[in-house]
N, C-alpha and C positions, 0 to 999 in steps of 0.2 A: 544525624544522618542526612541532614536537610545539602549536606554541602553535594553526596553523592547524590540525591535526589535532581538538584540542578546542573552537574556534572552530566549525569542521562540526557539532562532537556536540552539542557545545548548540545552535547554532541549529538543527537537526532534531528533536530532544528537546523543544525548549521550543515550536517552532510543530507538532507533529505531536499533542503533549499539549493546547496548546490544542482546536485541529481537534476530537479527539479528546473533549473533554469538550463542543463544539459540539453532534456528532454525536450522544452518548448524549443530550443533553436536548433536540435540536427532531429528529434524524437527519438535518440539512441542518450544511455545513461550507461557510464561505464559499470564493470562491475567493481569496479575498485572504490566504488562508494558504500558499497553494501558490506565489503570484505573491513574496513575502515570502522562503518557503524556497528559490526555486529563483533568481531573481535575485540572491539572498544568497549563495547557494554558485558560483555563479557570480563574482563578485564577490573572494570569497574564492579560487575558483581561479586568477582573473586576477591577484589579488595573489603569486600565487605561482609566476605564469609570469614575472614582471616581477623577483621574486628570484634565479628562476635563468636569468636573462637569456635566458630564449627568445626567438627573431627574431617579428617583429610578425603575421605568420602567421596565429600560435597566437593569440594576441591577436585578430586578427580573425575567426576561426572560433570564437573561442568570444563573441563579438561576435553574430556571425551567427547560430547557434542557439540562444543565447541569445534572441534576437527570435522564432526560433521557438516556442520553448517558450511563448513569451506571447501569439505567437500560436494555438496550441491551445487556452488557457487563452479567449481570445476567443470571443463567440458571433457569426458575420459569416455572410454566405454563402458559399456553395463559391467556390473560385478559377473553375470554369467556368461558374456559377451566372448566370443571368439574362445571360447574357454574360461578359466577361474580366473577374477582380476583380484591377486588377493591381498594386496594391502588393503582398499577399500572393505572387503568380507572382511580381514581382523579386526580393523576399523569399528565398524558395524557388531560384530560379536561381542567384541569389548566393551563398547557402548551398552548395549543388552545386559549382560552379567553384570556390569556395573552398578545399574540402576536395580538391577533383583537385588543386588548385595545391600543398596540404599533400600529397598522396599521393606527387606528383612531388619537390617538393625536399626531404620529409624523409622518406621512408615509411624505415620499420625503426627509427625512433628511441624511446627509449622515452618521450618524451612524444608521439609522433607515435600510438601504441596506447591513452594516456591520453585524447589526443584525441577518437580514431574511438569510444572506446566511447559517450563522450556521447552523440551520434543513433545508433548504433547500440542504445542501451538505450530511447531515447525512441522508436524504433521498434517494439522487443521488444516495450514496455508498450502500446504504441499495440494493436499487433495480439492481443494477445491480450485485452483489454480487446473488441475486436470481436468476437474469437471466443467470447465469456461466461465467458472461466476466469475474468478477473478480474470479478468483479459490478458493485461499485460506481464509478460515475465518479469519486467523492472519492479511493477508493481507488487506482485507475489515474494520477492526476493526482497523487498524493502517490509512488508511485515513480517518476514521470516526473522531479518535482521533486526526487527524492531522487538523479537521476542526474546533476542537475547540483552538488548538495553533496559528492556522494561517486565523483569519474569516477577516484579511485583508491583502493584498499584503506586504509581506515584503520589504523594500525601504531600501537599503544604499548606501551612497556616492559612486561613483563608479561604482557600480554593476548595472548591467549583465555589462558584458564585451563585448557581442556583442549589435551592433547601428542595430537599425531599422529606416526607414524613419518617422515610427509613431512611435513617444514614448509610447502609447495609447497603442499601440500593445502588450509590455510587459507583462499589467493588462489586458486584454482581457478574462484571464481564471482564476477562484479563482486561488489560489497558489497551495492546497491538488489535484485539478484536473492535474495543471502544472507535478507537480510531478508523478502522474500515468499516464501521456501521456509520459515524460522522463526517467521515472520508464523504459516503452517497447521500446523505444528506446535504452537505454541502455544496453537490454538482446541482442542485434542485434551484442554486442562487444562479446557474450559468441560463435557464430563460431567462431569469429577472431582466439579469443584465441584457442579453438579446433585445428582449424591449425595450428599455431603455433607449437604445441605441437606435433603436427601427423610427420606434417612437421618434428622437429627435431627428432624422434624417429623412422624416415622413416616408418610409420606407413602409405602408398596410396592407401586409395582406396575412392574414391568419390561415392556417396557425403558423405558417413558414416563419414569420416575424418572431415567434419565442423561441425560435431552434438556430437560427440563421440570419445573415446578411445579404445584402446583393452587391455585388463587387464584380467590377471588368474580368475578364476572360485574360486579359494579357496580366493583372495583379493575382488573379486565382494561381496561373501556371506557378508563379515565385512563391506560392506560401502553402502551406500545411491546412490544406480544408477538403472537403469532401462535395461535388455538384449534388443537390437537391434537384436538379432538375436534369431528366435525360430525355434523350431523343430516340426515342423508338416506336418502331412501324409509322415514321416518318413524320411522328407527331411528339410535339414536346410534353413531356407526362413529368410529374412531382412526384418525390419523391422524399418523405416526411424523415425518414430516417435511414440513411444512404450504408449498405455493407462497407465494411471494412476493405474486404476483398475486390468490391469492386472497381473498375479500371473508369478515370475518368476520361471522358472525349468528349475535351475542347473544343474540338475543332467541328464535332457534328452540331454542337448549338451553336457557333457561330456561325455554318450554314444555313440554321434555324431562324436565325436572324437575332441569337440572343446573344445584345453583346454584355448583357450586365447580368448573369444568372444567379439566383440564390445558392449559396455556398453555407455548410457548416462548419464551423474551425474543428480541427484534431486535438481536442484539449486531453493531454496525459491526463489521466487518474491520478498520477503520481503529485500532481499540482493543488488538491484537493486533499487528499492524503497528506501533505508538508501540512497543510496550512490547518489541519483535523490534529496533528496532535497538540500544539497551543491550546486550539481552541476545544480539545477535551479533557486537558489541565485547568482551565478557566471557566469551563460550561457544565462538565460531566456527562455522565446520561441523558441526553436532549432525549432523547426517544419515552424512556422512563418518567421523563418530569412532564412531555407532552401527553401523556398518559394519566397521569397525576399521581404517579407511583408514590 
């Protein structure tokens, strides 16, 4: 199974690194990356129920949310929207009854738990994607997709690199969840780097220097960053961690007299998340082992 194992990691690596380089140059990722990775691992799953001859079931439930997945990925109207939209409701029912039919004749199996976690993680992501943990829709739609490539612990000889007392410990978390707990983890290196960077261009002034640059007003308009410093009630005031929402003006700090302002980059989550699943193939549970699980 090791060939399927690596079959997943490339095709998530190679279409998330796409996305991923999308995102840093327009910050739009189409969705035909998502529809690509997640129909693909699905694909790949099914080849793999068909090897170890699972009854057709499993096959049709992964059939069936599988259609859901693409349909989230869809822009339509609500199922009660303007009336009954009712291919999506058959859709959805079907899906339902499907999975009672698997809960009945095979519940406790261990593909029967491989199974559930599928909609059970496209739900996870679903909802917390509503509740704003996760920000971006690219983002939420890339672990959605990532729970159809990976609805079981990826295993290779070797790997993780770091030993836990419990081996147990490693599968603790599906894998799509591992990844967006490693995913923020690894935004923890984008101060590092900040300093770095302040560091060698003697750029001091804390704590701006771990969040941000200072960069001309005419290279800030060209690029994807956010003013740390704004001008209001006529005075320049900082601004340690800039909304999303808010509207940048230029033009009032350089009446300020600021022609070089601290600026934060817009780094996608999505860029963090690419480079988190390698490195929770290769590390595991960082959180667990920093713990001393």
């Amino acid at each position: 199974m090791e060939e399927l194992t690596w079959a997943r990691i490339l095709l998530a690596v190679a279409v998330m690194a796409a996305a991923s380089i999308s995102d840093w140059r327009s910050r739009t990722a189409s969705d035909l990356h998502w529809y690509i990775m997640g129909v693909g691992g699905s694909l790949l799953f099914g080849a793999q129920l068909v090897e170890e001859g699972e009854p057709w079931i499993f096959l049709a439930c992964l059939a069936l949310i599988t259609l859901v997945f693409v349909d989230l990925l869809r822009d339509r109207r609500g199922i009660f929207e303007e009336g009954v939209n009712v291919l999506p409701l058959v859709l959805y029912v079907l899906t339902f009854l499907a999975f009672g039919y698997l809960s009945l004749e095979h519940f406790g199996e261990d593909r029967y738990w491989t199974m559930l976690t599928i909609p059970l993680l496209i739900v996870f992501f679903f909802i917390m994607y509503q509740l704003d943990v996760i920000k971006g829709g690219a983002d939420a739609k890339a672990l959605i997709a990532l729970s159809l490539v990976f609805p079981l612990y990826p295993e290779l000889a070797g790997l993780p690199v770091l030993e836990l007392n419990d081996p147990a410990a490693l599968t603790i978390l599906p894998f799509p969840v591992l990844v967006l707990f490693n995913g923020a983890i690894l935004t923890l290196l984008v101060p590092v780097g900040m300093l770095l960077v302040n560091l060698f261009r003697r750029d001091l002034r804390f704590p701006l220097m771990l969040f941000g640059t200072r960069m001309s007003i005419e290279d800030a308009k060209k690029k994807h960053v956010w003013p740390m410093e704004r001008v209001a009630d006529g005075k320049v005031r900082t601004v340690l961690f800039p909304r999303s929402d808010d509207e940048a003006d230029w033009d009032a700090l350089k009446q300020a007299g600021v022609d070089r302002p601290w600026v934060t980059p817009k780094v996608p989550f999505l860029i963090p998340l690419t480079l988190a699943v390698p490195f929770s193939l290769l590390v595991g549970n960082l959180l667990l082992y920093l713990m001393g699980a």
